[in-house]
N, C-alpha and C positions, 0 to 999 in steps of 0.2 A: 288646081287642087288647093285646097285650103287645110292648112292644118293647124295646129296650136303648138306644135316647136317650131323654134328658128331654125331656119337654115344656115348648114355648117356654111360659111365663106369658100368661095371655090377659087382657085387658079388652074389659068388656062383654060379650055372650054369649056363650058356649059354642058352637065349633062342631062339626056333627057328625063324628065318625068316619069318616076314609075307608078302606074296604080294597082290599088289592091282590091283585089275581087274578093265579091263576099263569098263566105263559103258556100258548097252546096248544100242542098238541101237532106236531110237525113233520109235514105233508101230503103231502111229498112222498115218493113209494113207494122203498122199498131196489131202486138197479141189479140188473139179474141179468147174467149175463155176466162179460167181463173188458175192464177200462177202459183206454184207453189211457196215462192220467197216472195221476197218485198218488192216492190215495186221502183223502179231507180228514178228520177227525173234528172233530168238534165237543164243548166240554167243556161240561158243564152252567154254565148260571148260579151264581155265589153266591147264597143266600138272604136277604144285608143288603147285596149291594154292585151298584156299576150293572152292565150288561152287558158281557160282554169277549168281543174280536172273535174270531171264530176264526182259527187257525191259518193262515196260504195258501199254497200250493205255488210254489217258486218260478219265476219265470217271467217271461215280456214285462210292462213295470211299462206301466199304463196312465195316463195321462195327460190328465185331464179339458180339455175342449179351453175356452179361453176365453170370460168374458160377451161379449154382441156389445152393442159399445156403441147406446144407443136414437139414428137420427139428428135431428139437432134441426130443430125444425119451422119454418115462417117468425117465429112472432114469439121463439123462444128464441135464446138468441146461440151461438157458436158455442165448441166447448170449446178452450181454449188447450191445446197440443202439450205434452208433458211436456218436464220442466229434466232435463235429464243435464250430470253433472261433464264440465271441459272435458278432453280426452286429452289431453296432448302437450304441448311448451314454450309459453310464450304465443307472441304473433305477432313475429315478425321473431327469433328466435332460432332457430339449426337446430337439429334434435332431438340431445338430451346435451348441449347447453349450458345454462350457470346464466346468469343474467341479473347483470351486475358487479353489486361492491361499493358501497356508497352515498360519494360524495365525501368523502374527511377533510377536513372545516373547520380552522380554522387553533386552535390553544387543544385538539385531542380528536387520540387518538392519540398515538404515539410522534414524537421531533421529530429531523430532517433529522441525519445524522449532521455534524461541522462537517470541514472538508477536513482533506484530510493535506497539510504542508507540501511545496513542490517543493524547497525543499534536501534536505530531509530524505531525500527518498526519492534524489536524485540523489548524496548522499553515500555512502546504500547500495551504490549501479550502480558508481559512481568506485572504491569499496574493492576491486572485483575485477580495474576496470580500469588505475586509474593510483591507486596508494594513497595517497601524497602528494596531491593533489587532491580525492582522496573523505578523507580525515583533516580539510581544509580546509571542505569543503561540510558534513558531518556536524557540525563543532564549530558552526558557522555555526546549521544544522538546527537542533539542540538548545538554544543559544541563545537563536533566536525562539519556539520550542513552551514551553520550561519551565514559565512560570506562565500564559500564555495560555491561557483557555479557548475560544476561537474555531478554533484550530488544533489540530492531534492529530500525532505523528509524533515522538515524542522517544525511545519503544524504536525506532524507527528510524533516526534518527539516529546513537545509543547504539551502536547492534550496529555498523551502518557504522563509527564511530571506532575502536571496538574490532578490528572485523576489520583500517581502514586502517593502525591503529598495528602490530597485530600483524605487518602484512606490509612496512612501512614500515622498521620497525627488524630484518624477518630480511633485505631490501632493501640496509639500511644495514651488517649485519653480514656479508654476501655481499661486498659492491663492497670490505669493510675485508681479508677474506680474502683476494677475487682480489687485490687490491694489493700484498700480502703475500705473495703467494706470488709474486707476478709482481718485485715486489723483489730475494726471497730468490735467486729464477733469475737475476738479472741481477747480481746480487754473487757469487752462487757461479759464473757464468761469468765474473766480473771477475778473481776470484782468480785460477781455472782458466788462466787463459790469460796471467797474469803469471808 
């Protein structure tokens, strides 16, 4: 017999040769008539390789129905239920909810921002409302924040002073006009009328 594998190496005796018979020949008689489905063909075997299925028409896929489990007798125990993954949030959470965050300990995480001063922010409020006042609480503001790191609020302060000065001294420059002019009317009706 010839074939195209080698032969595994043997020890001990030699055994004999097996051959393979071709298959038989197919029994069943050629239809005569006209079939309702398709017609199947069937392709010969290879001569070195295992058998391959034929072809199938396609159609209703069948479905081998399941083993039936053996039931157990008195002295076997009985089979535990199968584990399936749990669906859904765990318990006490309603469904789409995550379950919180775990507590930040005190040492891990980012740490408490530190206050922002009440001048500071009241100097801001003050500069739109009474500028004199908020010029006053601002300088105060930024005084207390400067080098303190426990408090925060000194660009706050800052811009308040800045806005109260600014409206402080157009304030101061206004009442020097009205004055001024209210002056200038009361001399030029003083003349006028000598």
């Amino acid at each position: 017999m010839s074939t195209d594998r080698p032969e595994p190496p043997t020890t001990g005796a030699p055994e004999p040769p097996t051959e393979i018979a071709d298959p038989p020949a197919d029994p069943t008689p050629e239809p005569t008539g006209t079939l309702a489905g398709p017609t199947v063909e069937t392709s010969p075997e290879p001569p070195d390789g295992p058998p391959v299925a034929p072809d199938l028409p396609a159609g209703p896929a069948v479905v081998p129905a399941p083993p039936v489990a053996a039931t157990p007798g008195p002295s076997a125990p009985a089979p535990a239920p199968p584990v399936t993954p749990a669906a859904g949030p765990p318990p006490g959470y309603p469904y789409g909810w995550a379950p919180p965050y775990p507590p930040v300990y005190p040492g891990w995480g980012y740490a408490p921002a530190p206050p922002t001063d009440t001048t500071a922010i009241l100097g801001l409020i003050f500069a739109f409302v009474f500028a004199p006042a908020g010029l006053v609480l601002s300088i105060i503001g930024m005084r207390r924040t400067k080098n303190t790191p426990d408090r925060t609020g000194y660009t706050l302060a800052l811009v308040g002073m800045v806005l109260s000065a600014i409206q402080t001294v157009a304030a101061v420059l206004f009442v020097m006009a009205y004055v001024g002019l209210a002056v200038a009317v009361l001399v030029g009706l003083a003349t006028a009328g000598s």
